[in-house]
DRENDO-1510 file (C-alpha; in Angstrom, 1 decimal, always signed):
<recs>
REC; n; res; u; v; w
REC; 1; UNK; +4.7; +3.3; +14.4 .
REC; 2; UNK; +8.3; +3.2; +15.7 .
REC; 3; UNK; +11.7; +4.2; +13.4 .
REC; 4; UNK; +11.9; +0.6; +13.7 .
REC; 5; UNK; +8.9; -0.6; +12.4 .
REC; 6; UNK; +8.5; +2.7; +9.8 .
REC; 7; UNK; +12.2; +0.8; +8.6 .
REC; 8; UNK; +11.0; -2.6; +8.1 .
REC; 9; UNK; +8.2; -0.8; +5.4 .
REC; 10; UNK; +10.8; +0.7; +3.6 .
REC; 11; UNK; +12.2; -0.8; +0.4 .
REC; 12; UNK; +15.5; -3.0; +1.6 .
REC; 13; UNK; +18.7; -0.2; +1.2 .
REC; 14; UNK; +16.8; +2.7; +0.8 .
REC; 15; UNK; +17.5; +5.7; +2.9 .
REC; 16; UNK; +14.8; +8.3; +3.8 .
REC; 17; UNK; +13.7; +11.4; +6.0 .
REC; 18; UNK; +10.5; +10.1; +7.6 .
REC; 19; UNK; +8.6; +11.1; +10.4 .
REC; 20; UNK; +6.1; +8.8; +12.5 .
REC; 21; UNK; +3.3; +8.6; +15.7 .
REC; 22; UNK; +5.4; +7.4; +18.5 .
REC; 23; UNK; +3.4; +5.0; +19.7 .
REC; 24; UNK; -0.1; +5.6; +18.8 .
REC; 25; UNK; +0.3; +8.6; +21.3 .
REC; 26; UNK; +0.2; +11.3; +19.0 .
REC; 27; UNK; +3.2; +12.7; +19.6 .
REC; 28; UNK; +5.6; +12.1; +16.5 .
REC; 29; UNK; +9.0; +12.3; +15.5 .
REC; 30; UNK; +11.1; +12.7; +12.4 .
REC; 31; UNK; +14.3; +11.6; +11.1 .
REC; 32; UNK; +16.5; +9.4; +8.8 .
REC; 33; UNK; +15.2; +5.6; +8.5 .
REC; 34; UNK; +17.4; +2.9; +6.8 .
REC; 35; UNK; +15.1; +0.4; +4.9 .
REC; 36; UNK; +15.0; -2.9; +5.8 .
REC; 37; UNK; +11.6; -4.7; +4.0 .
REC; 38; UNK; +10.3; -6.7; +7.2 .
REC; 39; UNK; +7.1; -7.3; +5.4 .
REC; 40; UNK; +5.6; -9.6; +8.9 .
REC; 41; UNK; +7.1; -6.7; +10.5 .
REC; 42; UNK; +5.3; -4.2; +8.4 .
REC; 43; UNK; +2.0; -5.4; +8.8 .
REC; 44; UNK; +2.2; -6.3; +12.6 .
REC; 45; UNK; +2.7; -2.8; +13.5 .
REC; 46; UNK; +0.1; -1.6; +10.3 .
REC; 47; UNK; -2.5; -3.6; +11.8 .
REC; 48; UNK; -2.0; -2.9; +15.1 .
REC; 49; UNK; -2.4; +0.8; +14.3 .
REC; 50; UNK; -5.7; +0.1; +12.1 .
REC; 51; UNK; -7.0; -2.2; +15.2 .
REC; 52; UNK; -8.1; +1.4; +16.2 .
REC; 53; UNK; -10.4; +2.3; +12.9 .
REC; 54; UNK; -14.1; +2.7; +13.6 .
REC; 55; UNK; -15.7; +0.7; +11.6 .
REC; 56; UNK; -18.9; +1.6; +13.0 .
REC; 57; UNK; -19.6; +4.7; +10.8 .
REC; 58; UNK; -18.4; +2.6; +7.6 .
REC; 59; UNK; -21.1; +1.1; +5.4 .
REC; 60; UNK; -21.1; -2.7; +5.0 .
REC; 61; UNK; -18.9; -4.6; +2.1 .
REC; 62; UNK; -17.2; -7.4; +1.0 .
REC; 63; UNK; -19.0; -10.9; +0.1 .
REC; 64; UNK; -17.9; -10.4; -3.6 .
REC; 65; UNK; -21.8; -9.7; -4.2 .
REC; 66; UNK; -21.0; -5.7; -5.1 .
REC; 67; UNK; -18.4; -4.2; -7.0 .
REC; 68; UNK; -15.6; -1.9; -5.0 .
REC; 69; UNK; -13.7; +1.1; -6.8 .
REC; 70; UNK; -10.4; +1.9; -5.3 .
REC; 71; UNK; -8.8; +5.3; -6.1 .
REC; 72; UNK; -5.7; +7.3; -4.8 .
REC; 73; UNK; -2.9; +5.7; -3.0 .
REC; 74; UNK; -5.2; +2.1; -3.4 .
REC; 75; UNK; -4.7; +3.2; -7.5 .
REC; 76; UNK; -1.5; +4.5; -7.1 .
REC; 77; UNK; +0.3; +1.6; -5.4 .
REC; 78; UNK; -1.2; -1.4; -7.2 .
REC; 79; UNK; -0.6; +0.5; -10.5 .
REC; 80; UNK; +3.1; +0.4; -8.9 .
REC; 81; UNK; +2.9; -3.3; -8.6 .
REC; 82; UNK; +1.3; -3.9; -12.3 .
REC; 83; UNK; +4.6; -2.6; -13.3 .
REC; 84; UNK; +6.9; -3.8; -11.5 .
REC; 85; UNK; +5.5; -7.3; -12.4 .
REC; 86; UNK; +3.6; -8.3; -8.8 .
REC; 87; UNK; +0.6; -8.0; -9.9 .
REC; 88; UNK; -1.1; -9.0; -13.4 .
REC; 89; UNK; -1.7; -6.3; -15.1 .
REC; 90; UNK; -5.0; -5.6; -17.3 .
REC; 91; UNK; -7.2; -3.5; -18.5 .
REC; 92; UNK; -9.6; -3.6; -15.7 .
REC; 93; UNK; -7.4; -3.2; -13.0 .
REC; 94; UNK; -9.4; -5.4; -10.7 .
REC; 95; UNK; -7.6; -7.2; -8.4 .
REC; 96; UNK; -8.5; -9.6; -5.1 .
REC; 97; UNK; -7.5; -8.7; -1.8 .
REC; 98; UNK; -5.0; -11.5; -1.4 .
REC; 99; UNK; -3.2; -10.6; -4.7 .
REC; 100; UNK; -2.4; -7.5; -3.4 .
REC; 101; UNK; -1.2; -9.2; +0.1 .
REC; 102; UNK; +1.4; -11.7; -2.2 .
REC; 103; UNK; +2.3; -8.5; -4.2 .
REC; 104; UNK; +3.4; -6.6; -1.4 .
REC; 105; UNK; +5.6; -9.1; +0.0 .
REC; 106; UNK; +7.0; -9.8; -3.3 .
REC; 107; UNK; +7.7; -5.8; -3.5 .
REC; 108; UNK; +9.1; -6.0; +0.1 .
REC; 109; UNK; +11.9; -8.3; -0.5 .
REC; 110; UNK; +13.2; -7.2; -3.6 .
REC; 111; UNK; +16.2; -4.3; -2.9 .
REC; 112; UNK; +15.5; -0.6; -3.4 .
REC; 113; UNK; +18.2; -0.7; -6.4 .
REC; 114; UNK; +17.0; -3.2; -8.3 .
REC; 115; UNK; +13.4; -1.7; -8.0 .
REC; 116; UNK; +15.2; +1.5; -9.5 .
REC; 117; UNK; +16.5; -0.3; -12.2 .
REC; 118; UNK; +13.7; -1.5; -13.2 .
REC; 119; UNK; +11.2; +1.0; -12.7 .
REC; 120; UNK; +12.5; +4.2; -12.2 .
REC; 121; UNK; +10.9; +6.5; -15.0 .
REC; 122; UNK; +7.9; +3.5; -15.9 .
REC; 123; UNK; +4.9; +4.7; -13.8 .
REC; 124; UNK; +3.8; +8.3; -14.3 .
REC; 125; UNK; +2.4; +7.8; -11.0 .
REC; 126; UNK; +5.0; +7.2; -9.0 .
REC; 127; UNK; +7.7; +9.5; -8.6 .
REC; 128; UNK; +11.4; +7.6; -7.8 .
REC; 129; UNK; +10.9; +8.8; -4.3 .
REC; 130; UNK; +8.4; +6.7; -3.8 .
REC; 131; UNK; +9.2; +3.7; -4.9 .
REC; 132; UNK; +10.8; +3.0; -1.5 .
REC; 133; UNK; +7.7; +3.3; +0.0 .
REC; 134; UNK; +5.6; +1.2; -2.3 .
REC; 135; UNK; +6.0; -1.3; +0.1 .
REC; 136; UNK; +4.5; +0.0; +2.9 .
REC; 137; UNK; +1.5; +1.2; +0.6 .
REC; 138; UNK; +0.7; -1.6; -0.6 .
REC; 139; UNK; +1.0; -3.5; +2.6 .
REC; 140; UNK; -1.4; -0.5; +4.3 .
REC; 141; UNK; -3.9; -1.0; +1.4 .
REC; 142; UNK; -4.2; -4.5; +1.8 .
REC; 143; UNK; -4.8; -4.0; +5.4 .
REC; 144; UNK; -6.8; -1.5; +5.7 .
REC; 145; UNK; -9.2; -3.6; +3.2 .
REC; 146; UNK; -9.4; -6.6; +5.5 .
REC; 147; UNK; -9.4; -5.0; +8.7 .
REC; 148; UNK; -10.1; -2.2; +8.3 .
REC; 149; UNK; -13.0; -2.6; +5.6 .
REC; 150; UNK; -13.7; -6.0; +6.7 .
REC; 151; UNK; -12.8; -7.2; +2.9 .
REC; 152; UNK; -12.4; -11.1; +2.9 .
REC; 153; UNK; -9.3; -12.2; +0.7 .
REC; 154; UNK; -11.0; -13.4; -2.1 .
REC; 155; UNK; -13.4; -10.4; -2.8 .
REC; 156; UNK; -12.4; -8.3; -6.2 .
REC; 157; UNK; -11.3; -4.7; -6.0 .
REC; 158; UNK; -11.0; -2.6; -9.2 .
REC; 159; UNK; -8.5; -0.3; -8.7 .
REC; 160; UNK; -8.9; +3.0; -10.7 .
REC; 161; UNK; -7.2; +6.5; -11.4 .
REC; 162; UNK; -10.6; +7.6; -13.2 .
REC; 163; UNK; -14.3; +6.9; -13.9 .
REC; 164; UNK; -14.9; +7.7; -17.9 .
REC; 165; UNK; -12.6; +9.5; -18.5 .
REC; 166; UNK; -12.8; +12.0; -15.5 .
REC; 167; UNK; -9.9; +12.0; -12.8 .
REC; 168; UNK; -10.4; +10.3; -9.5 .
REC; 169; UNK; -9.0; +11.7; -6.4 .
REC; 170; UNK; -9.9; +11.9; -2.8 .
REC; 171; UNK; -10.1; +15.8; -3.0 .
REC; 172; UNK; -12.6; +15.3; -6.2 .
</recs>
């Protein structure tokens, strides 16, 4: 992504050290980014960079007919979203592909201090760092679903931070 585009992913007013492919060359840089929540913007330029994900090695899914567990930063952001009120939250966590596209636009547009305000010091999961980049992760979770995944926007995700009791990670 460019500073530019890594800016419109950030929460509107937030200020952060980021670094970013240049690109899709490889080569990256680093430095301070001024949010600007460009959600259209966001997910042009997350899109474009997961038009190059091989799907080829992926197994098959979607169609609703099998049930998908989410963990990590899928968990970690929509759990995010329960709280901050963009996304229903209960007990099973399970959430379609196009609520989490309307909640990450909803969590775009609202400004970084509000979002403080609201839900700084709610979600053990997310440290107040973060929050400014719940946007972007929500947005790169939704789209790495469709395309990347080939999830329609209707099929069911349950989104999860463990499985009976045991903790969920990648690294697990």
């Amino acid at each position: 992504m460019t500073k530019a585009e890594a800016a419109s992913c950030l929460a509107r007013g937030a200020h952060a050290n980021g670094s970013w492919a240049l690109a899709l060359g490889g080569s990256s840089a680093t430095g301070r980014i001024h949010g600007r929540a460009q959600p259209a913007k966001c997910e042009a330029a997350t899109r474009r960079v997961l038009a190059r994900f091989d799907r080829g090695s992926q197994p098959a899914v979607g169609g609703g007919a099998t049930s998908f567990i989410a963990m990590s930063l899928f968990f970690f952001a929509t759990h995010y979203a329960e709280i901050a009120g963009h996304l229903p939250r209960d007990s099973s966590g399970t959430h379609t592909v196009e609520q989490l596209g309307v909640a990450a636009n909803a969590l775009c547009e609202e400004h970084i201090d509000v979002l403080l305000e609201r839900t700084a010091g709610k979600d053990s999961y997310t440290a107040e760092g973060a929050i400014a980049w719940r946007c972007f992760d929500l947005l790169y979770a939704t789209w790495l679903l469709r395309d990347g995944y080939g999830f329609a926007p209707s099929d069911k995700v349950t989104f999860t931070g463990d499985i009976g009791g045991t903790e969920v990670e990648w690294t697990l």
